[in-house]
DSSP file (Angstrom, degrees, kcal/mol; ACC not computed):
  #  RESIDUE AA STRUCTURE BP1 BP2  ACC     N-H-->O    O-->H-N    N-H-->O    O-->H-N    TCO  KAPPA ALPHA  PHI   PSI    X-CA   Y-CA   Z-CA
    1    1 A X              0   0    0      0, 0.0     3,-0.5     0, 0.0    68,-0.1   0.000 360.0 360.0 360.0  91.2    0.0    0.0    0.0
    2    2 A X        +     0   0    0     66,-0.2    66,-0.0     1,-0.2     0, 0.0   0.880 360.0  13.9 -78.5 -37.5    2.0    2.7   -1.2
    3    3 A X  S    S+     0   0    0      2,-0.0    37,-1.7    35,-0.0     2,-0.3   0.019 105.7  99.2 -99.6  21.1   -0.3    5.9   -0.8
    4    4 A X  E     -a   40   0A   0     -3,-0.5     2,-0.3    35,-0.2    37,-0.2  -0.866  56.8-153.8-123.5 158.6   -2.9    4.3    1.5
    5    5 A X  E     -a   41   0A   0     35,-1.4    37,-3.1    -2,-0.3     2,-0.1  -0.935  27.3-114.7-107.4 131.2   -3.1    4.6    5.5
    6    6 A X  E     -a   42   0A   0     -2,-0.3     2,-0.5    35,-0.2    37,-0.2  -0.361  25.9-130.0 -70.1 166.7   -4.8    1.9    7.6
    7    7 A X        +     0   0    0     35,-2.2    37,-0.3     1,-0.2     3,-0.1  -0.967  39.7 158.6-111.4 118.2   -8.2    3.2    9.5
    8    8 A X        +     0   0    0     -2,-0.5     2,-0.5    35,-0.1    -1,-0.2   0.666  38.7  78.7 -86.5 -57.0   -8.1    2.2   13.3
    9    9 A X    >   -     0   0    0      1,-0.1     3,-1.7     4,-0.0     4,-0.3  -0.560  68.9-133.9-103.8 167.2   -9.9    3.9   14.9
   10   10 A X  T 3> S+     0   0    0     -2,-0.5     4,-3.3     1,-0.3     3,-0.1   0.530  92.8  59.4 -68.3 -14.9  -13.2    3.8   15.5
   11   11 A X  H 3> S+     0   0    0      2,-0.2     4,-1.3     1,-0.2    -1,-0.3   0.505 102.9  53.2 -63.5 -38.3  -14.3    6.8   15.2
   12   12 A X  H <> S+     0   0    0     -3,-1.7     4,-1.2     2,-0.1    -1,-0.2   0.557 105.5  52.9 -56.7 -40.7  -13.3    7.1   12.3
   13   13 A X  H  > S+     0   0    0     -4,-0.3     4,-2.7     2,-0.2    -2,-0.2   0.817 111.7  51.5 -11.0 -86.5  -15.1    4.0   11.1
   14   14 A X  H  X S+     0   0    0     -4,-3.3     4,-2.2     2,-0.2     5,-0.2   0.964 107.5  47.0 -26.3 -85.2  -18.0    5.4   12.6
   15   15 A X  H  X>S+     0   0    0     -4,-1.3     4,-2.1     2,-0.2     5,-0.6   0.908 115.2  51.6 -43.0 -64.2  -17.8    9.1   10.7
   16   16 A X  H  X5S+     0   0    0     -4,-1.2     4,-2.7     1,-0.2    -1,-0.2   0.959 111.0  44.5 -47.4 -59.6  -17.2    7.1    7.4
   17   17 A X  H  <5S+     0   0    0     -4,-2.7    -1,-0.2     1,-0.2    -2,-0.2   0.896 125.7  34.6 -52.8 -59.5  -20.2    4.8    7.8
   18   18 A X  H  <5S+     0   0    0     -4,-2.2    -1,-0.2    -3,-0.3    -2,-0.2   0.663 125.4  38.0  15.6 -77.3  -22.4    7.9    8.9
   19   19 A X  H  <5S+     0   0    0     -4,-2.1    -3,-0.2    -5,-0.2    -2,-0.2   0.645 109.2  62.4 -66.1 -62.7  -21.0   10.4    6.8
   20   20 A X  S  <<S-     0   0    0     -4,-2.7     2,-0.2    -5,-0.6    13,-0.2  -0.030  72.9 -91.3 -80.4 178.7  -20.3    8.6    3.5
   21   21 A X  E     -B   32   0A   0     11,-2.5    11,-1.8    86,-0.1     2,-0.4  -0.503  34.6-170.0 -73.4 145.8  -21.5    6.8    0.5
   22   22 A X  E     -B   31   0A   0     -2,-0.2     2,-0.6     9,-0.2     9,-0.2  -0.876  16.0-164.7-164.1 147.7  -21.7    3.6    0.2
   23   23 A X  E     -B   30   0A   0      7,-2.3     7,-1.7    -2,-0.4     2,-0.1  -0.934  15.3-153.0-136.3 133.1  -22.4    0.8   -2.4
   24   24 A X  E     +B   29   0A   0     -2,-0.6     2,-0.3     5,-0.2     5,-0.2  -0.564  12.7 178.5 -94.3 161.5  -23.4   -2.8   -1.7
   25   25 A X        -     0   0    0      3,-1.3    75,-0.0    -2,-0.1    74,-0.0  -0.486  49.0 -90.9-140.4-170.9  -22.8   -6.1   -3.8
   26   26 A X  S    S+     0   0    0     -2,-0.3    61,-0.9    61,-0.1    62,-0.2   0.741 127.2  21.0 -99.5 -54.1  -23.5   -9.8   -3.3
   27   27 A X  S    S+     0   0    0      1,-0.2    58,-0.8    60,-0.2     2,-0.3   0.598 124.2  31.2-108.6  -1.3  -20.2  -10.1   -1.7
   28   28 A X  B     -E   84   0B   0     56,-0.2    -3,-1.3    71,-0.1     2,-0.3  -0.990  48.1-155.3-150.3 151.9  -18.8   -6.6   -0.4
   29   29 A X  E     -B   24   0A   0     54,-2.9     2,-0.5    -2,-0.3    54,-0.3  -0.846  16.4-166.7-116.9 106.8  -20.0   -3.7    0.8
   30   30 A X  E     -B   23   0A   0     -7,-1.7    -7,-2.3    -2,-0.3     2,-0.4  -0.820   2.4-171.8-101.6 112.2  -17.7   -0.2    0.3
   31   31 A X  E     -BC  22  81A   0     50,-1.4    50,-1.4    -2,-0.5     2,-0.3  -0.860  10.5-172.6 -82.7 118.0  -18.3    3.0    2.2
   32   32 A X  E     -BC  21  80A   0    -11,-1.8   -11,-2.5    -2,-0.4     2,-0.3  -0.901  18.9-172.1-125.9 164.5  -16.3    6.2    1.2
   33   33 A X  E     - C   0  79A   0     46,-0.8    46,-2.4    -2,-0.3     2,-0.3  -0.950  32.4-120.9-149.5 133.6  -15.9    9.6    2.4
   34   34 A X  E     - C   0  78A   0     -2,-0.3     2,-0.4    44,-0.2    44,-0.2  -0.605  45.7-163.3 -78.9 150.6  -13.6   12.7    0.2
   35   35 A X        -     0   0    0     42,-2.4     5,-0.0    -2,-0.3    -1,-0.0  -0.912  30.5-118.4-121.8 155.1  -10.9   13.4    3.0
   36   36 A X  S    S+     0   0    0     -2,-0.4     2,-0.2    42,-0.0    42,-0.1   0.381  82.7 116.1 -73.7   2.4   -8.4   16.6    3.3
   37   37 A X  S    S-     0   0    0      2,-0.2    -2,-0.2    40,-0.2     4,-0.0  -0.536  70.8-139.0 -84.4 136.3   -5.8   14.1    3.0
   38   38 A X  S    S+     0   0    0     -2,-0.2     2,-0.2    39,-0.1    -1,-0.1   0.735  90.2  32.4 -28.1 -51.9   -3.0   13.3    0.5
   39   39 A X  S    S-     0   0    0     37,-0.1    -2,-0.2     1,-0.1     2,-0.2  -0.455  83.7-107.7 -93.4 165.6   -3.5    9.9    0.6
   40   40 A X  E     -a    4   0A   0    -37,-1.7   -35,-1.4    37,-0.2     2,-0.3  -0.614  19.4-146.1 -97.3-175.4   -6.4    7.2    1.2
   41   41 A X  E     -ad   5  79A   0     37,-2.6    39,-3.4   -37,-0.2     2,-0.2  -0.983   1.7-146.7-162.3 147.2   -7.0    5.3    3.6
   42   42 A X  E     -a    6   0A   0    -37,-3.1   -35,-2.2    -2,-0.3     2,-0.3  -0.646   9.8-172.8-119.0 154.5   -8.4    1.8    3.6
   43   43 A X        -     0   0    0     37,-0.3    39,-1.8    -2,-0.2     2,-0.4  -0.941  15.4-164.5-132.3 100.3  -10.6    0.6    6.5
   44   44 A X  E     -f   82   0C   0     -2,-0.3     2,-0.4   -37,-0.3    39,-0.2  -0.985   6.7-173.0-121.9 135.1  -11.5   -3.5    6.4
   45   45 A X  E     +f   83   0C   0     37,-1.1    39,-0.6    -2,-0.4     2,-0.4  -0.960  14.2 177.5-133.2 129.1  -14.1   -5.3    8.1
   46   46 A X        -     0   0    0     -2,-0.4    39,-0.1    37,-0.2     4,-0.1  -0.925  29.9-136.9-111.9  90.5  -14.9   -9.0    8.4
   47   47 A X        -     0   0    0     -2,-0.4     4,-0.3    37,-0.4    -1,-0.1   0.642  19.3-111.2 -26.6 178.0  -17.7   -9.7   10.6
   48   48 A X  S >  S+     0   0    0      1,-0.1     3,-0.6     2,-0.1    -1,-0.1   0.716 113.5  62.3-104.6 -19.6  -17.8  -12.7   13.2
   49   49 A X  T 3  S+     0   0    0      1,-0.2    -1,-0.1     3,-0.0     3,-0.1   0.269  82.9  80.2 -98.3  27.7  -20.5  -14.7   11.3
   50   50 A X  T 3  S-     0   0    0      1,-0.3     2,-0.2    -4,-0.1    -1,-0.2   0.967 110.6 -92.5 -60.6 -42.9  -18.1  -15.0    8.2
   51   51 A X    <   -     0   0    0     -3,-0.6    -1,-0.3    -4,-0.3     2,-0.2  -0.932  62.3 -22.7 145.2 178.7  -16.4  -18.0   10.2
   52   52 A X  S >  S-     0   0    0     -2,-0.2     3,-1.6    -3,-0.1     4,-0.4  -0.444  71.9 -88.2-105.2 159.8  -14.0  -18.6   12.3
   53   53 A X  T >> S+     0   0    0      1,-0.3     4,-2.5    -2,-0.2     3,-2.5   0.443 126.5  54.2 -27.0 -68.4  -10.7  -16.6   13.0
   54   54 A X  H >> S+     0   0    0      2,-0.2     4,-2.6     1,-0.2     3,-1.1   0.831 113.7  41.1   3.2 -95.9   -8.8  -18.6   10.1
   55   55 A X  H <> S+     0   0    0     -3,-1.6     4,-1.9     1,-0.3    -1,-0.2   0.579 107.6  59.7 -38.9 -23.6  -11.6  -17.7    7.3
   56   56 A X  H <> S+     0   0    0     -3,-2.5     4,-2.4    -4,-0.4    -1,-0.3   0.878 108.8  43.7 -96.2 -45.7  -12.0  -14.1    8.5
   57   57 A X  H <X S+     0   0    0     -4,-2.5     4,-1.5    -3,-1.1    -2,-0.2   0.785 110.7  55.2 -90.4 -19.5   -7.9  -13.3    7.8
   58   58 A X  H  X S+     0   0    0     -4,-2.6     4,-2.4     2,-0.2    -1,-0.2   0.970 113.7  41.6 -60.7 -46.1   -8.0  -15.2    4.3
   59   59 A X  H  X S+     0   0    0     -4,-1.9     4,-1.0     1,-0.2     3,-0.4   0.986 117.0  47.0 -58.0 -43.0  -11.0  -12.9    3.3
   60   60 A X  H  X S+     0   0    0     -4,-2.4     4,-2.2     1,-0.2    -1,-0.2   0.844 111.0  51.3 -70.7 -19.8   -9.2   -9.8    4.9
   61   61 A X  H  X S+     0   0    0     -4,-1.5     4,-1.8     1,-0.2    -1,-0.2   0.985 114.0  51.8 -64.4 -53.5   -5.7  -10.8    3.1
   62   62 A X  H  X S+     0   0    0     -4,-2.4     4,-2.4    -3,-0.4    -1,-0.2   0.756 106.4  44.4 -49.8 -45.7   -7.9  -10.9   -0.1
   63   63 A X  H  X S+     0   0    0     -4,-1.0     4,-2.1     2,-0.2    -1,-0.3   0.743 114.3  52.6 -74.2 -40.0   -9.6   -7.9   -0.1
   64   64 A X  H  X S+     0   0    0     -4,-2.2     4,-1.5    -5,-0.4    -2,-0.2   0.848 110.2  48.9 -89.8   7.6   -6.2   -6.2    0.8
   65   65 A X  H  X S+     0   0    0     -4,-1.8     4,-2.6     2,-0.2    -2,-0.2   0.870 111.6  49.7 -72.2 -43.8   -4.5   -7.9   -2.2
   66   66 A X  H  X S+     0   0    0     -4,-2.4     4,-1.2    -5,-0.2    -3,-0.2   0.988 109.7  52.1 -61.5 -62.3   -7.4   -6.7   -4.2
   67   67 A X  H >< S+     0   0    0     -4,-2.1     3,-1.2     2,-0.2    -2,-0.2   0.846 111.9  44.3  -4.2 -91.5   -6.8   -3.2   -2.7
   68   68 A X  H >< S+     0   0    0     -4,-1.5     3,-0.7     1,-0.2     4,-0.3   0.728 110.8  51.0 -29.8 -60.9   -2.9   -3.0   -3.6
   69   69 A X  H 3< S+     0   0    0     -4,-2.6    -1,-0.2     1,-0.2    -2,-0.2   0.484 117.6  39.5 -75.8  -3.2   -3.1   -4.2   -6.8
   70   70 A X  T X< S+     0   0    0     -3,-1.2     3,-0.5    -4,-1.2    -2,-0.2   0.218  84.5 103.3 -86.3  -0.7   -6.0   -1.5   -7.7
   71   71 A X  G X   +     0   0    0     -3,-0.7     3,-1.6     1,-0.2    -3,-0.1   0.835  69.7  57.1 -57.9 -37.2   -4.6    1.1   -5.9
   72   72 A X  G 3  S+     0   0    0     -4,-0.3    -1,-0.2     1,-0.2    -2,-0.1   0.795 105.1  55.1 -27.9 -53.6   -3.1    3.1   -9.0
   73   73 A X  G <  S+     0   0    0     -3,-0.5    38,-1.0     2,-0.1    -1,-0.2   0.192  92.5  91.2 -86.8   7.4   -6.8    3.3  -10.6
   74   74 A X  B <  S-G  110   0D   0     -3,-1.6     2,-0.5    36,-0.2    37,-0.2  -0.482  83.0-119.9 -95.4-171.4   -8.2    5.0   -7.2
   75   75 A X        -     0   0    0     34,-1.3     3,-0.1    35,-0.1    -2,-0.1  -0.991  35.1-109.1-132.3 133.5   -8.3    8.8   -7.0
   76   76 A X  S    S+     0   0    0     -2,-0.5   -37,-0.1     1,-0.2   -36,-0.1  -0.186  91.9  49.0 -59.0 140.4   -6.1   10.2   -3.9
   77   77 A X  S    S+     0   0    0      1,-0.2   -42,-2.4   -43,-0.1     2,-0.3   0.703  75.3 113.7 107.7  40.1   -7.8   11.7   -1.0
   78   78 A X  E     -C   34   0A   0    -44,-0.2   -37,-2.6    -3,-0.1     2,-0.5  -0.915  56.9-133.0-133.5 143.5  -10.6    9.3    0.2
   79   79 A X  E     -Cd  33  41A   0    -46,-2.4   -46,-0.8    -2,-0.3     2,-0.5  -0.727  32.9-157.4 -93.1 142.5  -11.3    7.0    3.6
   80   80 A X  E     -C   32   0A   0    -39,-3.4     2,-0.3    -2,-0.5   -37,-0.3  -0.990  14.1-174.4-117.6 127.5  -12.3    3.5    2.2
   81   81 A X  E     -C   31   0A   0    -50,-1.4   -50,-1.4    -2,-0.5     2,-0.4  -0.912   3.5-174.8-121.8 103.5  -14.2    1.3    4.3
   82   82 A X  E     -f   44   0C   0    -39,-1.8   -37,-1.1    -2,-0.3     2,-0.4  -0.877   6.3-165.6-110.3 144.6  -15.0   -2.6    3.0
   83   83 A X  E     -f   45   0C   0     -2,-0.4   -54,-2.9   -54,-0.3     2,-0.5  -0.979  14.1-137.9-132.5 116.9  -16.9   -4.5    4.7
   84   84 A X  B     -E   28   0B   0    -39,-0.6   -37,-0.4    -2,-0.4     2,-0.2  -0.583  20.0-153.4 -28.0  92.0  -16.7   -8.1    3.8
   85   85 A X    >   -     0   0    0    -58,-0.8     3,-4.2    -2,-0.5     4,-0.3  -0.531  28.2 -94.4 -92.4 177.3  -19.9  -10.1    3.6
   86   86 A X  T 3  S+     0   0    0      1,-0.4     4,-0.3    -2,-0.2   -59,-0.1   0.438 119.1  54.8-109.3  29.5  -20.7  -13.4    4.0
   87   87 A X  T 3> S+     0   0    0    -61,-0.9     4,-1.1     2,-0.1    -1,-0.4   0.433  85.8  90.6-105.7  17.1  -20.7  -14.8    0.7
   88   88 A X  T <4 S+     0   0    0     -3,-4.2    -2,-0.2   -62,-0.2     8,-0.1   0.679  79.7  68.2 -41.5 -25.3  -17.1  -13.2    0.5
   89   89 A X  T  4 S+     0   0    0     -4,-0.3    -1,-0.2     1,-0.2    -2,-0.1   0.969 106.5  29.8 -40.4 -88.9  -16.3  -16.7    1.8
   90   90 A X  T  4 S+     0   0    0     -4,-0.3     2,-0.3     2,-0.0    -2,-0.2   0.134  94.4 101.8 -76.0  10.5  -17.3  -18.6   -1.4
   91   91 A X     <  -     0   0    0     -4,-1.1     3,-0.1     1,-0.1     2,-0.0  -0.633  69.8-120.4 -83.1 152.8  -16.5  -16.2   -4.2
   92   92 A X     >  -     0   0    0     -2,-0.3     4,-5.1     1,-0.0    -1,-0.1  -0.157  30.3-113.8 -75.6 167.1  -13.2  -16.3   -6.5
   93   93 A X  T >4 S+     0   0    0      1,-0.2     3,-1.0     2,-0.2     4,-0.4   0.876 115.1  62.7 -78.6 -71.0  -11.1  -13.4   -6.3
   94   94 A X  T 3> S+     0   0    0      1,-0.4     4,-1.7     2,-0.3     3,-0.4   0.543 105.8  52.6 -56.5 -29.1  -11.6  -12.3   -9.6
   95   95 A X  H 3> S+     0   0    0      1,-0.2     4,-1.2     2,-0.2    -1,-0.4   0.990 108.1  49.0 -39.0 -71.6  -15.2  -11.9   -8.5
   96   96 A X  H << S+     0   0    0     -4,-5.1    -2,-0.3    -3,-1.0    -1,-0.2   0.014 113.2  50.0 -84.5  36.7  -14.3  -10.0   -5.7
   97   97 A X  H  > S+     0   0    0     -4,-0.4     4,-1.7    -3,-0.4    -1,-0.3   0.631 105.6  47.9 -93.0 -40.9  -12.3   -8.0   -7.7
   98   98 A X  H  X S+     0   0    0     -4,-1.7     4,-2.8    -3,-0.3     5,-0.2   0.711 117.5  48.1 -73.3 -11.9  -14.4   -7.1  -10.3
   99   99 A X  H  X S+     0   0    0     -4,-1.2     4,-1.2     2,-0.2    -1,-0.2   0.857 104.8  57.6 -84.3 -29.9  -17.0   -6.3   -7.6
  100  100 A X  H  > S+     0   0    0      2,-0.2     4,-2.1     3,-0.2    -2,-0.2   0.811 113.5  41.3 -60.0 -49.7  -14.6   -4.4   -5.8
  101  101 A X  H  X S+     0   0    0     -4,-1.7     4,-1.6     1,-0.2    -2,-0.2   0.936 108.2  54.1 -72.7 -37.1  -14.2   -2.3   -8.9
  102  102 A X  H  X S+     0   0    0     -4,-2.8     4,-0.6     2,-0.2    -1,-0.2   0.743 105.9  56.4 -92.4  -8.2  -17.4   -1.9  -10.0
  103  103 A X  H >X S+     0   0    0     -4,-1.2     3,-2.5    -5,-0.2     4,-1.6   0.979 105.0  55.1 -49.7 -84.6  -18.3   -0.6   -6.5
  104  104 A X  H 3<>S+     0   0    0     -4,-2.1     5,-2.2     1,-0.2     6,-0.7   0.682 103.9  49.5   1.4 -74.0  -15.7    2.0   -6.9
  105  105 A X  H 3<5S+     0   0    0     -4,-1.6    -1,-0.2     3,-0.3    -2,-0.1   0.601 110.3  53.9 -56.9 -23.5  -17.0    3.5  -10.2
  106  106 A X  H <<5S+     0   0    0     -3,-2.5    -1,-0.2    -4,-0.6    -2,-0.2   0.872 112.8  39.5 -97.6 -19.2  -20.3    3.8   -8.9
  107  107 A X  T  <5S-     0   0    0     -4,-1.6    -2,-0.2   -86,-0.1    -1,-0.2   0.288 109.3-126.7 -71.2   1.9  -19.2    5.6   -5.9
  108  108 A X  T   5S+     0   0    0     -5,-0.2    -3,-0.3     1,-0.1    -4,-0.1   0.953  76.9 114.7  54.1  57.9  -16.6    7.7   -8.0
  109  109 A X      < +     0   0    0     -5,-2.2   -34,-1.3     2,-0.1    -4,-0.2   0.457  57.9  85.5-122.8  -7.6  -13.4    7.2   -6.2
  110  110 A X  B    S-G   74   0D   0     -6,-0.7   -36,-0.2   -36,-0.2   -35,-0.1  -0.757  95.8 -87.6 -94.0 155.2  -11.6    5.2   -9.5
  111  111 A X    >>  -     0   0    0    -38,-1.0     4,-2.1   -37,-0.2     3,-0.9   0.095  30.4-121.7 -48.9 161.5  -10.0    7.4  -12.0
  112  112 A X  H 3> S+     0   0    0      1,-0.3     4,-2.3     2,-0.2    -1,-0.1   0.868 110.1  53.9 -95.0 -34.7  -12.0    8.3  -14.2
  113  113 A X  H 34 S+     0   0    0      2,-0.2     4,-0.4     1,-0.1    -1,-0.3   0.395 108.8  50.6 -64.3   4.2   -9.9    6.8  -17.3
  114  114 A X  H <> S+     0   0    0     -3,-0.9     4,-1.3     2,-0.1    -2,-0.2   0.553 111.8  54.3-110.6 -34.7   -9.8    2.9  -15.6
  115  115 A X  H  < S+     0   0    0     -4,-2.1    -2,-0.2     1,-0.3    -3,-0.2   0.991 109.9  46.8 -70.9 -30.4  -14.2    3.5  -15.1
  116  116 A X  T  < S+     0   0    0     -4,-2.3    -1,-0.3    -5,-0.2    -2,-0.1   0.932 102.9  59.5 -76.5 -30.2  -14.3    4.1  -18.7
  117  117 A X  T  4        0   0    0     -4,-0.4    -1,-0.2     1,-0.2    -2,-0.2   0.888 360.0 360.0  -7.2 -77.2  -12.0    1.0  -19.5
  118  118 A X     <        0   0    0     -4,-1.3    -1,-0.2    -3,-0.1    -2,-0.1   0.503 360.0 360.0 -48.9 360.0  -14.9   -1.8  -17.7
């Protein structure tokens, strides 16, 4: 994650959820917020009825893999919050990527040359 900050606290969390937009899918849900910041900053949460501790850090690894390798195509200065749901489980990545993306575009935080691309 070269330009993104993780989101810790909760409060933060909170304000996003609150505050922001947010667009749902079969397998993810992503809340965003414009920030004064330079950078993003990525927020992930995987609920307790995904599964057990095991299941819950393969989705979150995935989602920040997905993350990393899409970061280029986001546009600096936004808090990202994904929230994993619980068919995150059994989807392929390439699912939750393309879901991941097309979340994005509909919330306007990918460049505007990668949404015309899809």
């Amino acid at each position: 994650m070269k330009q993104t900050v993780s989101l810790k606290q909760n409060r933060d969390f909170r304000r996003i959820y609150s505050k922001g937009k947010s667009a749902v899918s079969s397998c993810l849900a992503v809340y965003c917020r414009k920030s004064r910041l330079p950078t993003n900053r990525l927020g992930i949460t995987v609920g307790g009825k995904i599964g057990n501790a095991v299941v819950r850090n393969k989705v979150r690894r995935r989602i920040r893999e997905i993350y990393r390798t899409n970061e280029d195509k986001l546009q600096p200065g936004y808090d990202v919050v994904i929230v994993a749901r619980t068919r995150a489980v059994v989807t392929s990545y390439a699912a939750l990527e393309r879901s991941f993306l097309q979340l994005g575009d509909k919330l306007g935080f990918l460049r505007r040359e990668e949404a015309t691309k899809q």
